[in-house]
PDB file with one MODEL, atoms N, CA, C and O in Angstrom:
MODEL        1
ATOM      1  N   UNK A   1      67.732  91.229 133.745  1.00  0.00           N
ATOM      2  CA  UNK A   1      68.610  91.098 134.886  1.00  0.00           C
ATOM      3  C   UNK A   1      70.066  91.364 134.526  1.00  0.00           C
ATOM      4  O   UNK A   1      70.841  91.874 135.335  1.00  0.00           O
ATOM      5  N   UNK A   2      70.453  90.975 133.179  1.00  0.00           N
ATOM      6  CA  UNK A   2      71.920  91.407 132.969  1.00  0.00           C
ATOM      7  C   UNK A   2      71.885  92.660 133.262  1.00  0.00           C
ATOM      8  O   UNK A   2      72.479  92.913 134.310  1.00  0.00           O
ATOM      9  N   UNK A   3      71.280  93.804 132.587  1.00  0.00           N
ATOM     10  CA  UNK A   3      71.555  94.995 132.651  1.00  0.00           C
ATOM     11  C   UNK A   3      71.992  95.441 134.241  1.00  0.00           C
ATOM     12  O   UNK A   3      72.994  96.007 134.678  1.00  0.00           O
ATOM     13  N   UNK A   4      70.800  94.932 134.870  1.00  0.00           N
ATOM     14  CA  UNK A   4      70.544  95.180 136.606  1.00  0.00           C
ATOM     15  C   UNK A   4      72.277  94.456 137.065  1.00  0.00           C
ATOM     16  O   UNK A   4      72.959  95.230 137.735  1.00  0.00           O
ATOM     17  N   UNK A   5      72.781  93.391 136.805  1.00  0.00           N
ATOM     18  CA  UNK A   5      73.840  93.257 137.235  1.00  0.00           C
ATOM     19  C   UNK A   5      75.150  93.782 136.873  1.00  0.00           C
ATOM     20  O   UNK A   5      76.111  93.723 137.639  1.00  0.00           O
ATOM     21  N   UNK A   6      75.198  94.357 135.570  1.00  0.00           N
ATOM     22  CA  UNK A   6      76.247  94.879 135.222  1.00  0.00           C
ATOM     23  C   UNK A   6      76.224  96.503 135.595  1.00  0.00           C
ATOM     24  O   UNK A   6      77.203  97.219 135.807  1.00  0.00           O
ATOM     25  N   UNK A   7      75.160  96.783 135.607  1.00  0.00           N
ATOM     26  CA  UNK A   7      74.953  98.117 136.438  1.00  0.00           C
ATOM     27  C   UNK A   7      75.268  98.024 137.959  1.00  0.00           C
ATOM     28  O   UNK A   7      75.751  99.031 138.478  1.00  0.00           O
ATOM     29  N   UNK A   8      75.096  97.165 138.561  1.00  0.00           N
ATOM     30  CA  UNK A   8      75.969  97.183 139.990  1.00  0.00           C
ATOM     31  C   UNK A   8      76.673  96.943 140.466  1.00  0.00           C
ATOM     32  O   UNK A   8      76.934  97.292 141.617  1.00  0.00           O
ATOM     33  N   UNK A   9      77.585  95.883 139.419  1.00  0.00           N
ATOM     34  CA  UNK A   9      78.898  95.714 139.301  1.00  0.00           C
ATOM     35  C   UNK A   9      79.631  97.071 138.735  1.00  0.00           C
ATOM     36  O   UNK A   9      80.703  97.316 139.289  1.00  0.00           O
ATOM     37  N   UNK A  10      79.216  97.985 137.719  1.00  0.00           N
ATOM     38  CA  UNK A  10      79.907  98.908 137.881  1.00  0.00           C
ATOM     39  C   UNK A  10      79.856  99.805 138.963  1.00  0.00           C
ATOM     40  O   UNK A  10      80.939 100.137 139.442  1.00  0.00           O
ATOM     41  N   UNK A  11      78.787 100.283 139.466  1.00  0.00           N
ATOM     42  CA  UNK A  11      78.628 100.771 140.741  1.00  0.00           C
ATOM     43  C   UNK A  11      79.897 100.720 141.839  1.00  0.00           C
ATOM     44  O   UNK A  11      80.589 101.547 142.432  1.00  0.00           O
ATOM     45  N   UNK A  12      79.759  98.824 141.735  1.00  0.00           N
ATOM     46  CA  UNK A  12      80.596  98.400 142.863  1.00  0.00           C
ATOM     47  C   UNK A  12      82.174  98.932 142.223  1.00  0.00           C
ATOM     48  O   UNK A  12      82.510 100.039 142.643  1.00  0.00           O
ATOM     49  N   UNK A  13      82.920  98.417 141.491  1.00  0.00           N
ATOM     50  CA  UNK A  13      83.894  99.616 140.644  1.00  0.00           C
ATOM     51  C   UNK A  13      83.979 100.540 140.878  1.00  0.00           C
ATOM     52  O   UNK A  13      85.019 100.984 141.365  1.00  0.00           O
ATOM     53  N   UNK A  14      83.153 101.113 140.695  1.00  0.00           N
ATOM     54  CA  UNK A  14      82.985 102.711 140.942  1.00  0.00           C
ATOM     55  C   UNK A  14      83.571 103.112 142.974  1.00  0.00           C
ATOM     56  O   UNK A  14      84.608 103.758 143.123  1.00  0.00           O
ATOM     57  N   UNK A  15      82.982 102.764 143.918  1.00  0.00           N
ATOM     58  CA  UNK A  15      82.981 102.919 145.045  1.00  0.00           C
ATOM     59  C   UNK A  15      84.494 102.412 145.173  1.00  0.00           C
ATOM     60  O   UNK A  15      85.430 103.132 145.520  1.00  0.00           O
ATOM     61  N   UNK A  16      84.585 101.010 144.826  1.00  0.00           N
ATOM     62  CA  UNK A  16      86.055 100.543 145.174  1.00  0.00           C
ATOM     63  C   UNK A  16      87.316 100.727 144.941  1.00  0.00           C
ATOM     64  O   UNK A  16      88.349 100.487 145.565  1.00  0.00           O
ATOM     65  N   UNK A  17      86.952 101.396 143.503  1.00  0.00           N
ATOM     66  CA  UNK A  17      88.221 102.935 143.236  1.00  0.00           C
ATOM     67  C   UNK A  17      88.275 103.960 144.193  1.00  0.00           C
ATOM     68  O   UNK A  17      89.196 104.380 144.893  1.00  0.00           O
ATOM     69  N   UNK A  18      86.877 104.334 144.057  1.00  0.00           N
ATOM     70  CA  UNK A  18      87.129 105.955 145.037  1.00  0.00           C
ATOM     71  C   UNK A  18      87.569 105.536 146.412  1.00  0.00           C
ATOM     72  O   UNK A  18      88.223 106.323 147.096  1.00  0.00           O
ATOM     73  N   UNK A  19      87.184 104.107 146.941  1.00  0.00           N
ATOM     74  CA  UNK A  19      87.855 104.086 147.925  1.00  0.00           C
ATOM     75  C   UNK A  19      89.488 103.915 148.052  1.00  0.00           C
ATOM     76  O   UNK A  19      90.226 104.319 148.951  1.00  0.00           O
ATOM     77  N   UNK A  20      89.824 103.147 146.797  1.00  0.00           N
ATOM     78  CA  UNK A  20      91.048 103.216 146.948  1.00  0.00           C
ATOM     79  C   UNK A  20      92.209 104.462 146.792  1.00  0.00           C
ATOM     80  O   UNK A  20      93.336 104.680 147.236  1.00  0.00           O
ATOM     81  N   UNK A  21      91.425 105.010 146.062  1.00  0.00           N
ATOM     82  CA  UNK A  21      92.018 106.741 145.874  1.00  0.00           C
ATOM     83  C   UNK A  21      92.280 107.467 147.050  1.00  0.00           C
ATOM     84  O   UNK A  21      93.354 107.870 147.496  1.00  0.00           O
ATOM     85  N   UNK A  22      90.767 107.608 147.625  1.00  0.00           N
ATOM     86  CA  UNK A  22      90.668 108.494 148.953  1.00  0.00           C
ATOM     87  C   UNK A  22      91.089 107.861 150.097  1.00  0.00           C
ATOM     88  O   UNK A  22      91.167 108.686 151.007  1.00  0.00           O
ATOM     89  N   UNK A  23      91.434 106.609 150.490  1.00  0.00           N
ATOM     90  CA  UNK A  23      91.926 106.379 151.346  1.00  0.00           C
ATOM     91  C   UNK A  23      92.230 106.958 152.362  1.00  0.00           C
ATOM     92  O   UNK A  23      91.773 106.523 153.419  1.00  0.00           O
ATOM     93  N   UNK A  24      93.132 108.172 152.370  1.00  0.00           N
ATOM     94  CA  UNK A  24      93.777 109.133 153.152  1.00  0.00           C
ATOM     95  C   UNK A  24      93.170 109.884 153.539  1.00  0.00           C
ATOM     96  O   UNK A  24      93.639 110.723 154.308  1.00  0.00           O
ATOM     97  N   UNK A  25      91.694 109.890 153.112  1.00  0.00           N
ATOM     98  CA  UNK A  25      91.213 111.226 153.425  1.00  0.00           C
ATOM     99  C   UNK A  25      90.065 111.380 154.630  1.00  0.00           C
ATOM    100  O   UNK A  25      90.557 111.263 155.752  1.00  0.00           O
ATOM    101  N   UNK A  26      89.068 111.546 154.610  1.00  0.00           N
ATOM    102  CA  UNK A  26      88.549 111.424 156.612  1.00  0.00           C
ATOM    103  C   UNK A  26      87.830 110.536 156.967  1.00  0.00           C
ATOM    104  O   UNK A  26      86.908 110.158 156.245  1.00  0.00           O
ATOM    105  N   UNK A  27      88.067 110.021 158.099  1.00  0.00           N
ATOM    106  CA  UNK A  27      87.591 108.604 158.459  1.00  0.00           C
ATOM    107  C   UNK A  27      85.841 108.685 158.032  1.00  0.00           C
ATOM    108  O   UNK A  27      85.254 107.651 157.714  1.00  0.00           O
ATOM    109  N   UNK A  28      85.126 110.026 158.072  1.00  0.00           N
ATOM    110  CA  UNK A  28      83.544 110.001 157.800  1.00  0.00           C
ATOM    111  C   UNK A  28      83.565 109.303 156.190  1.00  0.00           C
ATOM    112  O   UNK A  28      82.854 108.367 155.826  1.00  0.00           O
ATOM    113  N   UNK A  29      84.711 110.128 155.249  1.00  0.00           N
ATOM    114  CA  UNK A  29      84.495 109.600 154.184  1.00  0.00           C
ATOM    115  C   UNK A  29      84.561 108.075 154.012  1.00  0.00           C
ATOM    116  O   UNK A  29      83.695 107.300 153.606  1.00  0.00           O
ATOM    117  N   UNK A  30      85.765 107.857 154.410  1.00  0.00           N
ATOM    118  CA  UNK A  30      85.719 106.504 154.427  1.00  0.00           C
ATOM    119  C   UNK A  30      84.643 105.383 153.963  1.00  0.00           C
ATOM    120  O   UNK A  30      84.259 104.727 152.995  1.00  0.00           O
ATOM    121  N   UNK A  31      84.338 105.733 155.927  1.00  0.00           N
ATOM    122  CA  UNK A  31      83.064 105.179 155.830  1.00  0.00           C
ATOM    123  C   UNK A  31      81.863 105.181 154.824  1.00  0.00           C
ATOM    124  O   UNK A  31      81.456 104.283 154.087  1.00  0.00           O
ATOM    125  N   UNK A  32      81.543 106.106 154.962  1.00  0.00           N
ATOM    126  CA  UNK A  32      80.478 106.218 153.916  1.00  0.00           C
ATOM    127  C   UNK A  32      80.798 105.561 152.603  1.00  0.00           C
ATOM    128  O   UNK A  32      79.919 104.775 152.250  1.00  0.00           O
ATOM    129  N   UNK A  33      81.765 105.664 151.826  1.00  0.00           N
ATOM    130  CA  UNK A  33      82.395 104.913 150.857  1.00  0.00           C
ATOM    131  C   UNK A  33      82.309 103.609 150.842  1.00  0.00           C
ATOM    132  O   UNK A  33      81.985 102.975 149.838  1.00  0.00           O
ATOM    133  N   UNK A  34      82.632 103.028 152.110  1.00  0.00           N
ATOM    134  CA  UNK A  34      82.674 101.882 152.626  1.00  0.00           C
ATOM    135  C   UNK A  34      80.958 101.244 152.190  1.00  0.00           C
ATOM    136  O   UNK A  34      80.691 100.561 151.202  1.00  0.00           O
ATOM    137  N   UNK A  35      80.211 101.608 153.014  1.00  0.00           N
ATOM    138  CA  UNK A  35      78.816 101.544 153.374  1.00  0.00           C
ATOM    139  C   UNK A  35      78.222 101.200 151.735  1.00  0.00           C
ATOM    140  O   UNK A  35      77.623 100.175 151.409  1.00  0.00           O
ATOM    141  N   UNK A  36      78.555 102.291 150.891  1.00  0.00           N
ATOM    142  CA  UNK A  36      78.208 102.300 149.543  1.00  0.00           C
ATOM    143  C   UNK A  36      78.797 101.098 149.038  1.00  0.00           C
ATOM    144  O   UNK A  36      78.004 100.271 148.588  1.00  0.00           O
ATOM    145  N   UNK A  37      80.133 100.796 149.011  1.00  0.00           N
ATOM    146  CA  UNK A  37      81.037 100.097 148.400  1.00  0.00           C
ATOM    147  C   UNK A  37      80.277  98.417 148.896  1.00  0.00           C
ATOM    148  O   UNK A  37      79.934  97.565 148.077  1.00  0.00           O
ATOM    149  N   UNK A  38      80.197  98.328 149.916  1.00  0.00           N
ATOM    150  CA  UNK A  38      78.934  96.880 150.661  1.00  0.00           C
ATOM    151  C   UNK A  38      77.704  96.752 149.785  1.00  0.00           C
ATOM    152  O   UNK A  38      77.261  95.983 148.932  1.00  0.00           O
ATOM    153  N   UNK A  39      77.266  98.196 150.580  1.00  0.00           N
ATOM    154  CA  UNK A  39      75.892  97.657 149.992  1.00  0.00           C
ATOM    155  C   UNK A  39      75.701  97.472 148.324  1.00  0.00           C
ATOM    156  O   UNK A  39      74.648  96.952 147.955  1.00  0.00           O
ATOM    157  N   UNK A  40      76.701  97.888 147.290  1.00  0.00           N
ATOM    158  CA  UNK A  40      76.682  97.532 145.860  1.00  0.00           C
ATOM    159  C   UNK A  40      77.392  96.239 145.409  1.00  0.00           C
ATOM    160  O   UNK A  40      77.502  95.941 144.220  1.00  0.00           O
ATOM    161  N   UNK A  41      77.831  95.549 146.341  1.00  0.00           N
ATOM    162  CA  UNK A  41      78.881  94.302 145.872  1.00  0.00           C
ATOM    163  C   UNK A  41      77.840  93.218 146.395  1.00  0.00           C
ATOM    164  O   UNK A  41      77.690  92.127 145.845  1.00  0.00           O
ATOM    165  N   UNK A  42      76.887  93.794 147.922  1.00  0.00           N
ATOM    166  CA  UNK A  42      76.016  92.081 148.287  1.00  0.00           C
ATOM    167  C   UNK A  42      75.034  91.549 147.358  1.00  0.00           C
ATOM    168  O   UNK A  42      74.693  90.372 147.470  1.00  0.00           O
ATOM    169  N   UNK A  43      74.388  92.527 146.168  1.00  0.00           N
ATOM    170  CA  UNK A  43      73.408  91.397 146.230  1.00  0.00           C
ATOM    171  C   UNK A  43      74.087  91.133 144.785  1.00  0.00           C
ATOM    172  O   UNK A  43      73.253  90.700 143.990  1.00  0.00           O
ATOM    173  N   UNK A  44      75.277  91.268 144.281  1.00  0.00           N
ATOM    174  CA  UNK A  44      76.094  90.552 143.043  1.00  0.00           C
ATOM    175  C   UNK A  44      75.707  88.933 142.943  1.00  0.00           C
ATOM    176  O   UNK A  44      75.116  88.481 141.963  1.00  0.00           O
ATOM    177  N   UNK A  45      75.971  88.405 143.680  1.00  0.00           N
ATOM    178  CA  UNK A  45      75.809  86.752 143.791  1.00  0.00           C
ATOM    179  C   UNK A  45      74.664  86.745 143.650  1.00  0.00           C
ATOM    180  O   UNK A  45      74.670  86.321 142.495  1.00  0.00           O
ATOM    181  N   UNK A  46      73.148  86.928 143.987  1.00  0.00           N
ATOM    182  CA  UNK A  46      72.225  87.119 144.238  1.00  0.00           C
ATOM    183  C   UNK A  46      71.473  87.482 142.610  1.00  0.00           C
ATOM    184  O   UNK A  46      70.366  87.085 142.247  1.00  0.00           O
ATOM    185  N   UNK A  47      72.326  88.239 141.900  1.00  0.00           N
ATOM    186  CA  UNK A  47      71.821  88.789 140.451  1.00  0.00           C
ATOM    187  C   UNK A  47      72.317  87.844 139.877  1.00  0.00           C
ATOM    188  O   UNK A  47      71.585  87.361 139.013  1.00  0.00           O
ATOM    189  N   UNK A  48      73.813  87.113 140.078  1.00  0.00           N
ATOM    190  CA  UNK A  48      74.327  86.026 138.854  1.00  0.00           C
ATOM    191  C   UNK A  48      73.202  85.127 139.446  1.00  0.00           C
ATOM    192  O   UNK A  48      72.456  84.668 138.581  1.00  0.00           O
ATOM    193  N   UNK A  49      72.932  84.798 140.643  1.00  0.00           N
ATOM    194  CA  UNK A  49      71.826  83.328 140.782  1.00  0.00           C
ATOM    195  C   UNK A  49      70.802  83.407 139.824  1.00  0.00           C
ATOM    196  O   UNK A  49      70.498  82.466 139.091  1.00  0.00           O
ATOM    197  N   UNK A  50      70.230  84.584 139.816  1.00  0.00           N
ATOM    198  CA  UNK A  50      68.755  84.452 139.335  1.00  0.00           C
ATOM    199  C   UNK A  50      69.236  84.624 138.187  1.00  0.00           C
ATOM    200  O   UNK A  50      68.576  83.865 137.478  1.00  0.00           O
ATOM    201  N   UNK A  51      70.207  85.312 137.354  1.00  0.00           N
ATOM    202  CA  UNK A  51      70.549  85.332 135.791  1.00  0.00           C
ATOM    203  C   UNK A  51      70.797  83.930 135.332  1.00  0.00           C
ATOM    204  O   UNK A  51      70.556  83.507 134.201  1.00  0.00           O
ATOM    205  N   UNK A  52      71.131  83.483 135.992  1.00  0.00           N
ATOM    206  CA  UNK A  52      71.722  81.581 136.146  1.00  0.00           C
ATOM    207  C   UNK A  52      70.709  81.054 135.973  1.00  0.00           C
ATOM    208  O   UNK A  52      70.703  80.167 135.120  1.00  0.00           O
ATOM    209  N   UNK A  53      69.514  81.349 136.650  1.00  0.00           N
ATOM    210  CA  UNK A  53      68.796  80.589 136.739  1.00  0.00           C
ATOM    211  C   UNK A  53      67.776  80.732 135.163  1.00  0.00           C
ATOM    212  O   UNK A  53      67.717  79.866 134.289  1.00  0.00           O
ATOM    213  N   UNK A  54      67.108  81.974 135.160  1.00  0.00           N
ATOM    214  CA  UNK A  54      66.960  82.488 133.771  1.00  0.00           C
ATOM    215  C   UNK A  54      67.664  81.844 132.285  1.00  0.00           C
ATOM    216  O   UNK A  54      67.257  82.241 131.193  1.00  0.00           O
ATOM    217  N   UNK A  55      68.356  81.192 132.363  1.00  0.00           N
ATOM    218  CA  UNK A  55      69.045  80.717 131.218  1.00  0.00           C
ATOM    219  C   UNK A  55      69.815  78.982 131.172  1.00  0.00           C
ATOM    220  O   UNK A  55      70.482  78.487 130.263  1.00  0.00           O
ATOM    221  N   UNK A  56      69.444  78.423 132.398  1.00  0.00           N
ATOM    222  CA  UNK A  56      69.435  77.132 132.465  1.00  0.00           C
ATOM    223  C   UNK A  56      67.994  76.551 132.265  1.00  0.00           C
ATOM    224  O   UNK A  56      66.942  77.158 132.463  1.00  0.00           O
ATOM    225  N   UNK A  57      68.183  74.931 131.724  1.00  0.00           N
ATOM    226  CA  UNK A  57      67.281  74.330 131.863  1.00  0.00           C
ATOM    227  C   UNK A  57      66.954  73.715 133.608  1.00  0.00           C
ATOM    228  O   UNK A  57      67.856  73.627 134.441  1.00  0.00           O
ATOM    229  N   UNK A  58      65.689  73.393 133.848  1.00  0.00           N
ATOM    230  CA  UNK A  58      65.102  73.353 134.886  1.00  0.00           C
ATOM    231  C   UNK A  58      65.769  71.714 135.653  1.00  0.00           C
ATOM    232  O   UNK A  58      65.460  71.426 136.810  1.00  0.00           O
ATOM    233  N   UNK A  59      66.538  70.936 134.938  1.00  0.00           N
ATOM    234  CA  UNK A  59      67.024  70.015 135.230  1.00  0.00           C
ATOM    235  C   UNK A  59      68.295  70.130 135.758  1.00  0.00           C
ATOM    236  O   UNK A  59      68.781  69.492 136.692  1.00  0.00           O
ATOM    237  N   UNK A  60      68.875  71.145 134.967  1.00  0.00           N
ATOM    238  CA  UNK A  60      70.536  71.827 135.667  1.00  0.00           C
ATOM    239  C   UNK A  60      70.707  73.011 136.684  1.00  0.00           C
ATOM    240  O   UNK A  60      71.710  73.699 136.876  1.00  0.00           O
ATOM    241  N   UNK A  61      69.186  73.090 137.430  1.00  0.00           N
ATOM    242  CA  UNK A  61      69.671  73.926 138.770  1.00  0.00           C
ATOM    243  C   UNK A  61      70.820  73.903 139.344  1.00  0.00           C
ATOM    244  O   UNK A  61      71.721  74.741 139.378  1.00  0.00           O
ATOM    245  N   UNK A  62      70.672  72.434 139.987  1.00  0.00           N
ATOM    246  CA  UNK A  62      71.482  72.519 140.987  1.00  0.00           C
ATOM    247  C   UNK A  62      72.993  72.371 140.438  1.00  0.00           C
ATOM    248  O   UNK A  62      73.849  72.810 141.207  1.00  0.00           O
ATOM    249  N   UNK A  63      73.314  71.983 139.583  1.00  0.00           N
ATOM    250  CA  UNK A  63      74.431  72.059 139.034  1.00  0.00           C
ATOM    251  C   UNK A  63      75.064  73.457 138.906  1.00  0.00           C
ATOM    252  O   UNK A  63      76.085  73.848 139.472  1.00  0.00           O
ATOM    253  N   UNK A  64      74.189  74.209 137.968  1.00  0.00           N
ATOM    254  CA  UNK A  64      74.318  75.668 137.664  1.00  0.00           C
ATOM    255  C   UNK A  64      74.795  76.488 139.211  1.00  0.00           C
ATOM    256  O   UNK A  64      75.785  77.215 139.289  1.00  0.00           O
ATOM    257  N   UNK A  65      73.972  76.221 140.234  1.00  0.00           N
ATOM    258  CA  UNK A  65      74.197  76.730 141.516  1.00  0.00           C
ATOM    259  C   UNK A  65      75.470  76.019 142.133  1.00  0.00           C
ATOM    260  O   UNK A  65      76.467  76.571 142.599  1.00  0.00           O
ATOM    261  N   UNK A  66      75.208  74.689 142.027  1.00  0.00           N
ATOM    262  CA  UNK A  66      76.800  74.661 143.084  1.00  0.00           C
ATOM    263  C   UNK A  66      78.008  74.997 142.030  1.00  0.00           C
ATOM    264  O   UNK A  66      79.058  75.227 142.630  1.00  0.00           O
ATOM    265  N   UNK A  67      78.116  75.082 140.608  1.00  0.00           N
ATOM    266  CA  UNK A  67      79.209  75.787 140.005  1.00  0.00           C
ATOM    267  C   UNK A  67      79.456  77.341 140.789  1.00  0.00           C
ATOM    268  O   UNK A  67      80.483  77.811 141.278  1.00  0.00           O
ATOM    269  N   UNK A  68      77.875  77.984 140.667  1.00  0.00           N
ATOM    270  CA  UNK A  68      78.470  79.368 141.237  1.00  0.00           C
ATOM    271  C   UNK A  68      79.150  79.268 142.638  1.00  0.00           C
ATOM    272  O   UNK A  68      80.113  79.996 142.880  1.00  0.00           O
ATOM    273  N   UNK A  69      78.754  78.525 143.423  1.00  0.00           N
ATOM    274  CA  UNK A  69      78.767  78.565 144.860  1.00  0.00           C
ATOM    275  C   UNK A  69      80.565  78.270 144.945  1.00  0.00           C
ATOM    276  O   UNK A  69      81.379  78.906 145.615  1.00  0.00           O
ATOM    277  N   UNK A  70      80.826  77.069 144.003  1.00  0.00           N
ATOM    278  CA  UNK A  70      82.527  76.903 144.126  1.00  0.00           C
ATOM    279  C   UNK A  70      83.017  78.624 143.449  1.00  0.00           C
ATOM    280  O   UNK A  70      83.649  79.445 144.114  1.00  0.00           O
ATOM    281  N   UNK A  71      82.590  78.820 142.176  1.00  0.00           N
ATOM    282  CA  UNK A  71      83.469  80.026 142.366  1.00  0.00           C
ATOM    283  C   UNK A  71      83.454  81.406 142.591  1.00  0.00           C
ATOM    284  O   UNK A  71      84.258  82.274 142.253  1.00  0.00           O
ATOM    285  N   UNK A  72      82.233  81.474 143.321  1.00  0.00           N
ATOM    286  CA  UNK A  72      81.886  81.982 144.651  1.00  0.00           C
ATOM    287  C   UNK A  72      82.816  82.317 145.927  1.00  0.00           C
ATOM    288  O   UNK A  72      83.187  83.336 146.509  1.00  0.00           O
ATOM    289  N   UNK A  73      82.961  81.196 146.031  1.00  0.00           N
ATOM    290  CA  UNK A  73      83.545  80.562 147.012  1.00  0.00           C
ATOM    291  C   UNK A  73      85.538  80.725 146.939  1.00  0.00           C
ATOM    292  O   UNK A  73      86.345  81.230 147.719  1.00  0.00           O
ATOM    293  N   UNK A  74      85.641  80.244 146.029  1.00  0.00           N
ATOM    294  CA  UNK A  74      87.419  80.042 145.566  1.00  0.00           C
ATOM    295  C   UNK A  74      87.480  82.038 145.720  1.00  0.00           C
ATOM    296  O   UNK A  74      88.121  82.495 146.666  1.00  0.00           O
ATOM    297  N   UNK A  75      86.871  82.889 144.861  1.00  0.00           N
ATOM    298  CA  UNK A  75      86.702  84.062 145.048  1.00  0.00           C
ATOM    299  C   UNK A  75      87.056  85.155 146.149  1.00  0.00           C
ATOM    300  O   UNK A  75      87.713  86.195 146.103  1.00  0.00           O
ATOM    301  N   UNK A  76      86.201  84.359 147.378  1.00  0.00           N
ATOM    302  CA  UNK A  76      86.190  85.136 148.536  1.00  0.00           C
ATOM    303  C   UNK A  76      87.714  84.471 149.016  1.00  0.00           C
ATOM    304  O   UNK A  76      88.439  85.191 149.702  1.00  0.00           O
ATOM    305  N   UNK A  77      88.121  83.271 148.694  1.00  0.00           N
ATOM    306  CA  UNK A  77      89.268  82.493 149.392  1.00  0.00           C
ATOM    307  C   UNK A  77      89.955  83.710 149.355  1.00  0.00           C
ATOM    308  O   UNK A  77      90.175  84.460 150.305  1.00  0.00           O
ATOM    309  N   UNK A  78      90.354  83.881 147.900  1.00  0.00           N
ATOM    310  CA  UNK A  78      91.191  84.325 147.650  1.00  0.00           C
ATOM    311  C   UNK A  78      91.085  85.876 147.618  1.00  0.00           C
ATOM    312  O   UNK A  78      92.212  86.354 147.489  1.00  0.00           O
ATOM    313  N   UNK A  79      90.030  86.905 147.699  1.00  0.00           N
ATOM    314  CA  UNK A  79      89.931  87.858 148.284  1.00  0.00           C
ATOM    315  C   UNK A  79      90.594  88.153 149.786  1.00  0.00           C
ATOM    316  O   UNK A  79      91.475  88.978 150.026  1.00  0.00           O
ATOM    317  N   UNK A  80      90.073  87.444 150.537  1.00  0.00           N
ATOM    318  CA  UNK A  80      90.127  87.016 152.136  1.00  0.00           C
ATOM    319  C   UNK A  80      92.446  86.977 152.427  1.00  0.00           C
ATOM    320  O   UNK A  80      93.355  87.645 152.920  1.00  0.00           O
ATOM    321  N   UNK A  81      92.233  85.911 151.806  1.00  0.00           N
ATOM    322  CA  UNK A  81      93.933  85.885 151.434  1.00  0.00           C
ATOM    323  C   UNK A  81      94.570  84.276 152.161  1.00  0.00           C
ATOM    324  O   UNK A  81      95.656  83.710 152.040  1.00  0.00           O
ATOM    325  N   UNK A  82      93.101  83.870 153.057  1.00  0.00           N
ATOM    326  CA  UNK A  82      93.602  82.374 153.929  1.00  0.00           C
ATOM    327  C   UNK A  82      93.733  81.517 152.955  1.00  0.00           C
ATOM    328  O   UNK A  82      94.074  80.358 153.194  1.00  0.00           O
TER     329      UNK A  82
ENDMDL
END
């Protein structure tokens, strides 16, 4: 699963440059950029869970999970900008 996540984290890199580059250039691109740039960043959380989970003991789930979930969470805060 590392591999699988660091491979779509670069992905996601990858899209979120070119979007920031091309910016200017036609609203089709955009989009599409866009579309790519989504669909490689959602299931990120989703790969650290199960990598999380893979390497904790079976007693520190929920711990392991609500750590991600706070910085998870603080993440998007501060993505978002509220």
């Amino acid at each position: 699963r590392r591999k699988v996540l660091i491979f779509t984290a670069f992905l996601a890199a990858i899209f979120g440059a070119a979007l920031a580059i091309l910016a200017d250039q036609s609203v089709l691109l955009l989009l599409a950029l866009s579309v790519l740039y989504g669909g490689s960043i959602m299931p990120i959380y989703s790969l650290s869970v199960a990598h999380t989970n893979d390497h904790v003991a079976a007693t520190d789930f929920v711990e392991a999970r609500g750590g991600l979930m706070l910085v998870f969470g603080v993440w998007q805060r501060q993505r978002v900008g509220a």
